[in-house]
N, C-alpha and C positions, 0 to 999 in steps of 0.2 A: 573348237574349244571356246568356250564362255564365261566371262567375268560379270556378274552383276555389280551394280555400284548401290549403296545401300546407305542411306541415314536417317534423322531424322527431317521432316519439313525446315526450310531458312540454312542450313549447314554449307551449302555452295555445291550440293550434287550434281544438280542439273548444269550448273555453271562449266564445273570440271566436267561431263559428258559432252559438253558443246564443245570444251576443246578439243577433247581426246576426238570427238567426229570430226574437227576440224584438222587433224593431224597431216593430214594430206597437204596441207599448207607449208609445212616443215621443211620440204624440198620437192622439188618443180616434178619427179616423176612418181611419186606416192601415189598407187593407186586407189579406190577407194570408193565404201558402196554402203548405200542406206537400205536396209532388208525391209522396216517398219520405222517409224518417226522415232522410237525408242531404242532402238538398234545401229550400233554402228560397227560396221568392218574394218578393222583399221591396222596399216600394215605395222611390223613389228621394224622399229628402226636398225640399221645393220649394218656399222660403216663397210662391210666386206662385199656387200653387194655393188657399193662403187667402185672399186678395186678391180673385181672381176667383168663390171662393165667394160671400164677401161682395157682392160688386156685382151677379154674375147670379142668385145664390139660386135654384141648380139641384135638381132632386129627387135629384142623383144624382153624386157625385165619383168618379172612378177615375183613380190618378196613375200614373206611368211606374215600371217594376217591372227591377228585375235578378234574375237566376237567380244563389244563391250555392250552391257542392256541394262538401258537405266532404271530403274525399278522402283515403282511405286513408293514413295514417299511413307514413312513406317509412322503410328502413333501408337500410345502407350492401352494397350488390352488389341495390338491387332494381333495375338496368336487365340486370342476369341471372337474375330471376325470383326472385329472396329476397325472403322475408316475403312481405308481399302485392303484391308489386313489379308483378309483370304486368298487375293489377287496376290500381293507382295511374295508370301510366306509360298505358295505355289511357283512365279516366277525364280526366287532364289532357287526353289528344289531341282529348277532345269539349270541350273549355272555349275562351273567345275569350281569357283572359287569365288569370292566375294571381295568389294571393294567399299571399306567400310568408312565414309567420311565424316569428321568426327572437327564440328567448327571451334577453331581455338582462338576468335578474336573478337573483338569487341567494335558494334557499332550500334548504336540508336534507332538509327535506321530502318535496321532488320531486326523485328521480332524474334525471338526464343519460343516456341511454344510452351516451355517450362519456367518462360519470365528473367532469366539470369543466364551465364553461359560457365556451365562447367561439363568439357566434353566426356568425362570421367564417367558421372552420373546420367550422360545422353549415352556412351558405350555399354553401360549398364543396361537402361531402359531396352535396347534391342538385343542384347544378348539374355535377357528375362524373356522376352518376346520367345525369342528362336529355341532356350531351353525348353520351356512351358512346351512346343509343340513337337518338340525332339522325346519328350517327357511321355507326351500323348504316344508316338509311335511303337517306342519301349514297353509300354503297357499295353499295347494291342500284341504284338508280338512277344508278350510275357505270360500273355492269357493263351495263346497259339500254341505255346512251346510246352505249356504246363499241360495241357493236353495229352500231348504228343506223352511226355514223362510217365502219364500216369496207364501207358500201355506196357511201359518197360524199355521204350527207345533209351541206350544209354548216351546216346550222341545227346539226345535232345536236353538229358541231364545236364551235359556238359554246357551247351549252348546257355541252359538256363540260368548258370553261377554267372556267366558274363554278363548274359541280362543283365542278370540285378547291380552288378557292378555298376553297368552304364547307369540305372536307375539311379544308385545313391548317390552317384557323380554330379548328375545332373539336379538330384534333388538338394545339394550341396551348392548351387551353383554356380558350378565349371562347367564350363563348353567340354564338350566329347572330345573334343581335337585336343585338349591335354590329361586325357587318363591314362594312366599305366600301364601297359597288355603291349600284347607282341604283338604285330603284322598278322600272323596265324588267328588272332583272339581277332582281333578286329573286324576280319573279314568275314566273320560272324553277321554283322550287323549291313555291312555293306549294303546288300538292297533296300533298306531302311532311308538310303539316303540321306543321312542325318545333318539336319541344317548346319548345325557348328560342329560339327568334322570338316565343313570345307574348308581348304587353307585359306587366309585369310590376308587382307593388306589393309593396315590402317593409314589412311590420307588425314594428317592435321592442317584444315584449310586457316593459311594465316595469314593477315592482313603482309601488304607490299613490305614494310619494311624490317617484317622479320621474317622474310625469307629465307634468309642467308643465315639466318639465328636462328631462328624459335621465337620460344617464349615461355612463360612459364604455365600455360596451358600444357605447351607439349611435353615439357617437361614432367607435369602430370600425368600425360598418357605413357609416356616412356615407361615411368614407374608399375603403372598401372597395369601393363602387357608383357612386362619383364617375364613372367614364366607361363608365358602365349608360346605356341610355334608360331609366331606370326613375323609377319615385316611392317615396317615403317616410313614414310615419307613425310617430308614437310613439302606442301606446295601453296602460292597463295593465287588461288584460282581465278580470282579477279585480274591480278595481272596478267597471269596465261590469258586470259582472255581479250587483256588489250592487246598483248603481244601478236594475237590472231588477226587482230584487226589491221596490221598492218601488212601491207600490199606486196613488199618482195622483202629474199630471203636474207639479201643486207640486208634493211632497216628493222630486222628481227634478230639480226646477227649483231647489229649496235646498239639495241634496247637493253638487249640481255648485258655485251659489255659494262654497258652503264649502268645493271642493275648488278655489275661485277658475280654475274651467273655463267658458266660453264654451256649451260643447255637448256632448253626450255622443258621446266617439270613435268609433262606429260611424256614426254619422250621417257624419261625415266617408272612413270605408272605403267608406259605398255610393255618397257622390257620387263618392269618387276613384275608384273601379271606375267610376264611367258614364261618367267623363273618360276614362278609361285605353281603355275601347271605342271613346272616339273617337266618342262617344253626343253626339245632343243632343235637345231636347224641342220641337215647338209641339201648341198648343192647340186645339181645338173646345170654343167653350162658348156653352150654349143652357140653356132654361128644362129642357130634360129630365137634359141633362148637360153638366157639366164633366168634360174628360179630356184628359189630358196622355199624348200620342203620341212613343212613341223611335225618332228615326231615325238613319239614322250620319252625321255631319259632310257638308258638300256635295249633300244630296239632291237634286234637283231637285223643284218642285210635285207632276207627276204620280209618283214615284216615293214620295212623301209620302201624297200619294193613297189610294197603293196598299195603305199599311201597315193603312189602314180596311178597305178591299175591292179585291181586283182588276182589278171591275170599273170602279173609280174611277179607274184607274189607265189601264184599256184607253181607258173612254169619256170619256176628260178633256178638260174644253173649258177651263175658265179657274178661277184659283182666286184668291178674296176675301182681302185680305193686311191683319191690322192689327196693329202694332205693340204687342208687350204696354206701353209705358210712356204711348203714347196711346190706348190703352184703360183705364189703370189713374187718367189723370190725368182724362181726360171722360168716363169714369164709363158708357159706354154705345156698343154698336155704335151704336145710331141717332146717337147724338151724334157720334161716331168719321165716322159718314158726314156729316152735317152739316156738320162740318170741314174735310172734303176730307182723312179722312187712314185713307180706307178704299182700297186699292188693287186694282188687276185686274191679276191676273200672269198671265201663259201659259205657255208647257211648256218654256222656257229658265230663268225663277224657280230662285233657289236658296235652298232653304229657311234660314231666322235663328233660330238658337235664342230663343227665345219667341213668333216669332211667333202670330196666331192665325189660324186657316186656316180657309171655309169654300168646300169645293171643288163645279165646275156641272159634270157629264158624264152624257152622253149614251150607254148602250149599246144 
């Protein structure tokens, strides 16, 4: 699963991608792997996986990971190929979601490419971008359909009212990700991959001391995305990034006290990224390993199965269901079964996020 992180040049992108690769730094067993210089694997924070360290005291932890890819730097005409627009606008179309950073403070220092800082009108500038070529796809696939109509397909009729829908949305412009249609209508368009249909997180990077505030940049953007499906974070990426710099997980644990934070902000970008996928987590945990497996929302058992091995999936006969809070409270599968609060699902199950899963099949 993939997140691109997206703005324009000077915004604090790259800044916040150094942290989130740095993430592994958060605590002493965060695994963690660089695919490409622009790619980072980065586990998905989970206080439950230390819980269950502690009780099974496995040889071996591996927790649930997202792909974040920093992405070419956007300026204004790259859904016409400027700058490195072409590169950019193809990288997002391989992402499941976008990470939109959108700079809400003020320093002399760093340049604006548009001279001034208003991230309102920077949110604009890429979402002009990604409409324009969402725009372009619509109309190839409008030329396609009308074809198809003028044999007497009536599907294709139907198909064709939605097009245009999508068209005047877009030509009005709103992002795809808030027009009015049903799940059924949508999936019309699906292969189209549509730039802004992916769900989406805006990051207002803001200077250290409004962290804990804002500002009234963000307060802008607030305004401005109120009827988005979207989420929101304030992070001030400069600090995450001195916070990186320092060497153990005290002296990260007394910065943040002193900066009267809870957690360090990117902790919070990688779970709102596994939310935003519509992600959730269960378990296998044995004396060899503890590992927290991501599936998408709704999974069924065997489809859960699958994400181990295929063959789990093929030869799935019943899967062992226990509740992470009565594993967490009796201390033991054997006790867990003891109980009576060890279950047997079959291939209707739908998976819980924390469950812990151990699956019986046959291939």
């Amino acid at each position: 699963m993939k997140c691109g992180i997206v703005g324009l040049p000077n915004v604090g992108k790259s800044t916040l991608f150094n942290c989130l690769s740095n993430a592994k730094a958060l605590a002493a067993n965060y695994p963690f792997a660089t695919i490409e210089p622009n790619v980072g694997v980065i586990p998905v924070p989970d206080d439950r996986m230390a819980k269950l360290e502690e009780l099974v005291k496995p040889e071996k932890m591996q927790q649930a990971i997202v792909e974040i890819v920093d992405i070419a730097g956007l300026v204004r005409g790259a859904s016409k190929g400027e700058g490195l627009g072409n590169k950019f606008l193809a990288n997002i179309r391989e992402t499941q979601a976008i990470i939109h950073v959108l700079r809400c403070f003020d320093d002399d220092n760093i340049t604006h490419v548009d001279e001034s800082i208003n991230p309102v009108r920077d949110k604009e500038t890429i979402d002009i971008e990604l409409q324009i070529k969402d725009l372009e796809s619509v109309d190839k696939k409008i030329d396609t359909t009308k074809k198809k109509t003028r044999t007497g397909d009536k599907e294709a009729a139907k198909h064709l009212l939605i097009l245009e829908k999508y068209k005047t949305h877009l030509e009005s412009g709103q992002s795809a990700r808030s027009i009015d249609l049903t799940q059924k209508e949508k999936e019309i368009v699906e292969d189209l991959m549509l730039l802004t249909d992916k769900p989406i997180l805006y990051i207002c990077n803001v200077n250290e001391d409004d962290a804990n505030t804002g500002n009234a940049y963000v307060e802008a953007v607030k305004e401005a995305i109120k009827d988005e499906d979207a989420e929101m974070l304030v992070i001030a990426a400069g600090m995450e990034a001195d916070i990186m710099e320092l060497e153990t997980f005290e002296e990260r644990q007394e910065f943040l006290q002193d900066m009267g934070l809870a957690e360090p902000g990117v902790k919070k970008v990688i779970r709102t990224a596994y939310t935003l996928l519509k992600l959730q987590t269960y378990f296998t945990a044995g004396v060899k390993e503890v590992r927290a497996w991501t599936i998408k929302e709704g999974f069924s058992a065997p489809q859960a199965a699958g994400v181990i091995h295929t063959d789990f999936e093929k030869g799935f006969i019943r899967a062992e269901v226990i509740k992470y809070d009565d594993f967490v409270s009796l201390g033991s599968e054997l006790a867990c079964k003891e109980a009576g609060k060890l279950s047997v699902e079959g291939k209707e199950y739908i998976v819980q996020d924390g469950d812990i899963m151990h699956f019986r099949f046959n291939v």
